[in-house]
C-alpha positions in Angstrom: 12.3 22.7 -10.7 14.4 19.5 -10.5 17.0 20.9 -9.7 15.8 22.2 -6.6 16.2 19.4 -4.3 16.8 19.0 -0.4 20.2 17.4 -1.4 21.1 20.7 -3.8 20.1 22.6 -0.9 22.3 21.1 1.9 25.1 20.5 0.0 24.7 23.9 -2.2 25.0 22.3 -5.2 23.6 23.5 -8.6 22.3 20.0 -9.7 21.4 16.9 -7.4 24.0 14.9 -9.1 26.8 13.1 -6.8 29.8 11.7 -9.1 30.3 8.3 -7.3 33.8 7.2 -5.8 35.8 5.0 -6.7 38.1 2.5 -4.5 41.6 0.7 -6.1 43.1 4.0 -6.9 40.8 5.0 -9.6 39.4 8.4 -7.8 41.6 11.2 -9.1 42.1 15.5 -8.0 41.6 16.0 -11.7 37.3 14.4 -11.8 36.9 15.4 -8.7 37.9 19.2 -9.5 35.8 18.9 -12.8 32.5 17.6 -11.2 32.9 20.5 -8.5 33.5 23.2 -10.5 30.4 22.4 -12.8 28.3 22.3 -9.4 28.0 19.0 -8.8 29.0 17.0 -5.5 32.7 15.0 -6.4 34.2 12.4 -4.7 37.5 10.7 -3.7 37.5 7.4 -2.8 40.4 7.3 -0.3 40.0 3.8 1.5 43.2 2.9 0.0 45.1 5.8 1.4 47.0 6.2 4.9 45.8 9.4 7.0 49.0 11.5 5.3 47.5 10.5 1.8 44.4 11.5 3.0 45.8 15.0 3.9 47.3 15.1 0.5 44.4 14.5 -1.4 41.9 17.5 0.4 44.7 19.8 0.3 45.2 19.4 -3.4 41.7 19.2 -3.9 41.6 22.6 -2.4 44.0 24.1 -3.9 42.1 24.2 -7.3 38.6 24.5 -6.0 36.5 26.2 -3.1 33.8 23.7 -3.9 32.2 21.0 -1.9 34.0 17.2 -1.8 33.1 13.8 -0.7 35.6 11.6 0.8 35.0 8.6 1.2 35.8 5.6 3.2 35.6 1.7 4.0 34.3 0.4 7.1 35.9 -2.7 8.4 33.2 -5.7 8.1 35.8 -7.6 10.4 38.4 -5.8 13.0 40.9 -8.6 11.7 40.6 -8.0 7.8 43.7 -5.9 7.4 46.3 -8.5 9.9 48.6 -11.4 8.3 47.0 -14.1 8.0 48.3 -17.9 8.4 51.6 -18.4 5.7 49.1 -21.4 4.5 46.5 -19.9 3.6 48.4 -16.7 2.2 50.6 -19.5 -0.1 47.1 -20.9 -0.7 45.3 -17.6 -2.0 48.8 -17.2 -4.2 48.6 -20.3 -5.9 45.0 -20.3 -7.5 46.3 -16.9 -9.2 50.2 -18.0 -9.9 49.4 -19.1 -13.3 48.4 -15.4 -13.8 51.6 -13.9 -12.5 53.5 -16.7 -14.4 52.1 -15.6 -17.8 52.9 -11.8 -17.4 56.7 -13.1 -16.2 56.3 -11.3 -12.6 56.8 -12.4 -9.0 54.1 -13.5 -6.6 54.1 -11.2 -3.7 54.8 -11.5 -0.4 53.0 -11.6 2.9 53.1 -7.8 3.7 52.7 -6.5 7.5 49.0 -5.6 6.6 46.8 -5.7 3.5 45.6 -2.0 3.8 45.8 1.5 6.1 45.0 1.6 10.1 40.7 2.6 9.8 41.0 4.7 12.8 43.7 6.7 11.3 42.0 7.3 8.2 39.1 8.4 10.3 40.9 11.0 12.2 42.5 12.3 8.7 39.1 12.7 7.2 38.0 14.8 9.9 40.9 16.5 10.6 40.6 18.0 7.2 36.6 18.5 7.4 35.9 17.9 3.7 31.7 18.7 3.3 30.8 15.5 2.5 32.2 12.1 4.3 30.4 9.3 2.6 31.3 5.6 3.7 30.2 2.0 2.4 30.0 -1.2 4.1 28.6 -0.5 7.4 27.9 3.0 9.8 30.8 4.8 11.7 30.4 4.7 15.4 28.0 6.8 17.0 31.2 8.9 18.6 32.8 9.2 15.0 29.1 10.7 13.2 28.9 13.1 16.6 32.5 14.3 15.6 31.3 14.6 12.2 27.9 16.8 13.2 30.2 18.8 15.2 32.5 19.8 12.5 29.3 20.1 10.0 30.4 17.3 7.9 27.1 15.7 6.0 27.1 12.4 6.2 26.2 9.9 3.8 25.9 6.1 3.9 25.1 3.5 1.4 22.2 0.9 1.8 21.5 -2.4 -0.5 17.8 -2.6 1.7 15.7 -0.6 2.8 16.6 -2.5 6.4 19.9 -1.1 5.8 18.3 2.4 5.1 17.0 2.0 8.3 19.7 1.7 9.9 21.7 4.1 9.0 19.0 6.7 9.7 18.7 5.6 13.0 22.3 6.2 13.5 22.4 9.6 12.5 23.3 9.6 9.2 22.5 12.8 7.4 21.8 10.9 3.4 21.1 7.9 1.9 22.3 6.2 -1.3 20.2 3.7 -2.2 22.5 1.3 -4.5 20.7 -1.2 -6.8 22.7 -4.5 -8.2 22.8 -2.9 -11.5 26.1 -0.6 -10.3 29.3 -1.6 -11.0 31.7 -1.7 -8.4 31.5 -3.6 -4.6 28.0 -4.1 -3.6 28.0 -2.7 -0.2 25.5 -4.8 2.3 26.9 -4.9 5.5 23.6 -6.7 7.7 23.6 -10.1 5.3 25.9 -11.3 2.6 25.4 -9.3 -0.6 23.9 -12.2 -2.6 20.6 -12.0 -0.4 20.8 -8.2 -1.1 20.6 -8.0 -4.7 17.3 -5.3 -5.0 16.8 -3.6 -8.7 17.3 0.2 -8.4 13.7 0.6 -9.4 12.7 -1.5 -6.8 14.8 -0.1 -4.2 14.4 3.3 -4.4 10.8 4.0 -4.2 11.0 1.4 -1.0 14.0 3.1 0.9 12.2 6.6 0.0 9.3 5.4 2.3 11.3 3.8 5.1 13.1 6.9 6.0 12.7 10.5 6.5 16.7 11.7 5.2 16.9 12.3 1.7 17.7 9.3 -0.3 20.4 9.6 -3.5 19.9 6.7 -6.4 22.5 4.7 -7.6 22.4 1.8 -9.5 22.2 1.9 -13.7 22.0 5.7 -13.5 24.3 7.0 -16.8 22.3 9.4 -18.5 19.6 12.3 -17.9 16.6 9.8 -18.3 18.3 7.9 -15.5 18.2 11.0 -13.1 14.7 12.0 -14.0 13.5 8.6 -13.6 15.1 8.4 -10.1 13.9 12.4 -8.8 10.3 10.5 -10.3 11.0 7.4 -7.3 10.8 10.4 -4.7 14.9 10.2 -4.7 16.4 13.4 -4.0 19.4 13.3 -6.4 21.1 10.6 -8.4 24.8 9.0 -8.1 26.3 8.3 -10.9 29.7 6.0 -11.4 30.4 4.0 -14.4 29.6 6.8 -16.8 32.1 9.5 -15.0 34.9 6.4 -14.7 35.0 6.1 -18.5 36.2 9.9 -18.8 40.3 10.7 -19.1 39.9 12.9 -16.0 39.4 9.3 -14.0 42.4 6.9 -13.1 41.1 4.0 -15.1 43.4 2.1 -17.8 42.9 3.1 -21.7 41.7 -0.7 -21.5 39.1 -0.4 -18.7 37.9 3.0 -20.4 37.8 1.0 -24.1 35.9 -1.7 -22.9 33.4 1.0 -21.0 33.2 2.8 -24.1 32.9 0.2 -26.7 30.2 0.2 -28.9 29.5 -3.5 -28.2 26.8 -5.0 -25.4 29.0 -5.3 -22.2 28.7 -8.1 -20.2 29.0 -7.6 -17.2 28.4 -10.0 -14.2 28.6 -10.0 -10.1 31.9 -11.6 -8.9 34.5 -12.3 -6.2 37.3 -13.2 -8.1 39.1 -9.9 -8.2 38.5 -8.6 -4.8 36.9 -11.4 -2.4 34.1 -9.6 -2.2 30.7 -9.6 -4.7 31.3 -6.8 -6.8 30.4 -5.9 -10.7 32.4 -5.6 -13.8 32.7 -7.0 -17.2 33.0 -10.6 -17.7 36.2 -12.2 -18.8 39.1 -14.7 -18.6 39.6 -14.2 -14.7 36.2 -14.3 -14.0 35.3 -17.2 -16.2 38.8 -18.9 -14.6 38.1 -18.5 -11.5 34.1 -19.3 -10.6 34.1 -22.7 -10.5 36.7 -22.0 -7.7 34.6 -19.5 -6.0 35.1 -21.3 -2.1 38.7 -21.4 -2.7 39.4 -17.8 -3.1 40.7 -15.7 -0.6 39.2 -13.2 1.5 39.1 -9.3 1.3 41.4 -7.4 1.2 43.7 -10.5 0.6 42.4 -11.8 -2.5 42.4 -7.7 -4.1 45.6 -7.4 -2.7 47.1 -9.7 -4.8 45.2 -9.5 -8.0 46.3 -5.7 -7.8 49.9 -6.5 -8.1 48.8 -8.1 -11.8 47.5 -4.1 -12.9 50.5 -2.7 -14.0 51.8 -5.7 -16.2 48.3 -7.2 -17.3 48.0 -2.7 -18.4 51.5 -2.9 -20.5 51.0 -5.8 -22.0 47.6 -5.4 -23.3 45.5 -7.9 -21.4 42.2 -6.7 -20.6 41.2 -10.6 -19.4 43.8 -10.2 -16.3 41.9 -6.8 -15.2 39.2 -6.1 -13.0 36.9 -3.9 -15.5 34.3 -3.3 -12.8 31.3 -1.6 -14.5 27.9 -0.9 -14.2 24.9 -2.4 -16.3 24.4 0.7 -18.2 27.8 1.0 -19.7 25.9 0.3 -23.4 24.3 4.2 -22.9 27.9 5.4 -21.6 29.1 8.2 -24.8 31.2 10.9 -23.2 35.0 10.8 -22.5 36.0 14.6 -21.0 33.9 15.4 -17.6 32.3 18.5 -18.3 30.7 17.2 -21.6 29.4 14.4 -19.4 27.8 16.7 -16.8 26.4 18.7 -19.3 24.9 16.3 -21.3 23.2 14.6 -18.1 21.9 18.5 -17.0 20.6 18.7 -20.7 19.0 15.4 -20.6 17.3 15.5 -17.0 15.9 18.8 -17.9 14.6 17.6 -21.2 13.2 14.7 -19.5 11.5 16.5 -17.0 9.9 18.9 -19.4 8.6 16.1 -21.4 6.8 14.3 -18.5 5.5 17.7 -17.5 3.7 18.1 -21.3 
């Protein structure tokens, strides 16, 4: 049965299916109640939160379902990344993107205290409030913060680019793996070298990490319909993660542009870049991206450089201009169809099963 799965198990889940989170304020109570209440494992992606928005989130989250929730959380590459930085470089980072903010008719910004929450605090929220799942990209928590989190019985799951990075995170502690391919949309998530050395194929990657460690290892990567989660159970993976497909429904926070442009019925193109966030990540090629790559050692760091293309959202949204957003997106958008949650889930339950049958005849 392929449902029946060491990840089902642990987690008590009816399917091995994890609804991936998402970062920038595109996680929302309303996706994750949906995925939980059809028995799969739903996330919140809360790095953008301060420990009281943290506490909001769970207890809303719990208010509409006993179910099982990730949370989930950045880990600081650098202890510096969320401090000011030098008024030149900040007037810098602003002036590559002023034409931008200059065609929408809006301000550029200014320096704030910090670019994002206090990590420790968010920490300490996410185990104050003991969700069942804390899941975390760009690194492994300290060994004192995973020890807090076996003592609570909060599963832990980190995300690996390698199967070195597998490695390490097993060594650590860490209860599950996701194994991310370069075909996922969003941040690619290496943490021991710079994510253009880490660019593995999910098909690659899987089967690899699946051998390295002993945890159970969740695929993600180009993973948007029931073939996709067959194939991956097939790689010895113990459950699939799925992002791109589950951002496209209304329950998500995404802009009726990003979801259009997931949804359309034309190839997407979609390409690894820096130029919304400072760090590689994947979306849909257009005019920022095309703009701003022959400038690639000129843009700003994280979280500066998503900072300040953020502040372009709201206007870029009213005024129509899909070019000025970041439409991060997976490689499998093409096979994306559904736009309400539970007709998502239960065409990837129907489809999985079907597959599994027909590699069984």
């Amino acid at each position: 049965m392929w449902k029946n799965t060491e990840v089902t198990r642990r987690l008590e889940l009816s399917a091995p299916i994890v609804q991936g989170p998402f970062g920038s304020g595109l996680s929302t109570v309303d996706l994750v109640v949906a995925v939980c209440e059809s028995g799969l494992l739903g996330s919140f992606g809360v790095h953008h939160l301060d420990g009281k928005g943290i506490r909001a989130v769970a207890e809303r989250i719990r208010a509409r379902t006993p179910r099982p929730f990730a949370l989930n959380l950045w880990i600081p590459l650098h202890a510096h990344e969320t401090e000011r930085i030098p008024d030149a470089q900040f007037a810098a980072a602003c002036d590559l993107l002023r034409p931008y903010f200059n065609e929408l008719g809006i301000q550029v910004p200014e320096q704030p205290a910090k670019f994002a929450p206090d990590f420790q605090e968010q920490v300490e929220a996410v185990l104050d409030v003991r969700p069942a799942v804390f899941s975390f990209v760009f690194g492994i928590p300290s060994a004192e913060v995973l020890e807090k989190c076996r003592a609570r019985k909060i599963v832990t799951i980190g995300v690996a680019t390698t199967p070195a990075e597998a490695k390490a995170l097993e060594a650590a502690g860490v209860d599950m793996i996701v194994a991310t391919g370069f075909e996922a949309g969003g941040h690619r998530p290496s943490f021991q070298q710079n994510p253009e050395e880490s660019l593995m194929g999910t098909l690659s990657l899987v089967p690899q990490v699946v051998d390295a460690v002993k945890v159970p290892v969740i695929a993600a990567g180009g993973i948007a319909d029931g073939r996709g989660i067959a194939a991956a159970l097939m790689l010895g993976a113990q459950g699939a993660q799925i992002g791109t497909a589950f951002l496209a429904c209304d329950e998500s926070a995404a802009s009726e542009l990003h979801r259009q442009s997931l949804l359309s019925t034309a190839p997407a193109k979609t390409t690894l870049t820096r130029a919304f966030s400072g760090r590689l990540a994947r979306g849909i090629r257009n005019g920022v991206i095309d703009d701003l790559a022959p400038h690639v050692d000129q843009l700003a760091p994280y979280p500066l450089q998503g900072w300040l293309t953020a502040h372009l959202k709201s206007a870029a949204v009213a005024a129509g201009r899909h070019d000025l957003l970041a439409l991060w997106s997976g490689q499998s958008a093409p096979l994306v169809r559904y736009r309400r949650a539970r007709e998502l889930i239960a065409a990837l339950v129907e489809g999985t099963a079907a597959s599994c049958q027909h590699w069984r005849e």
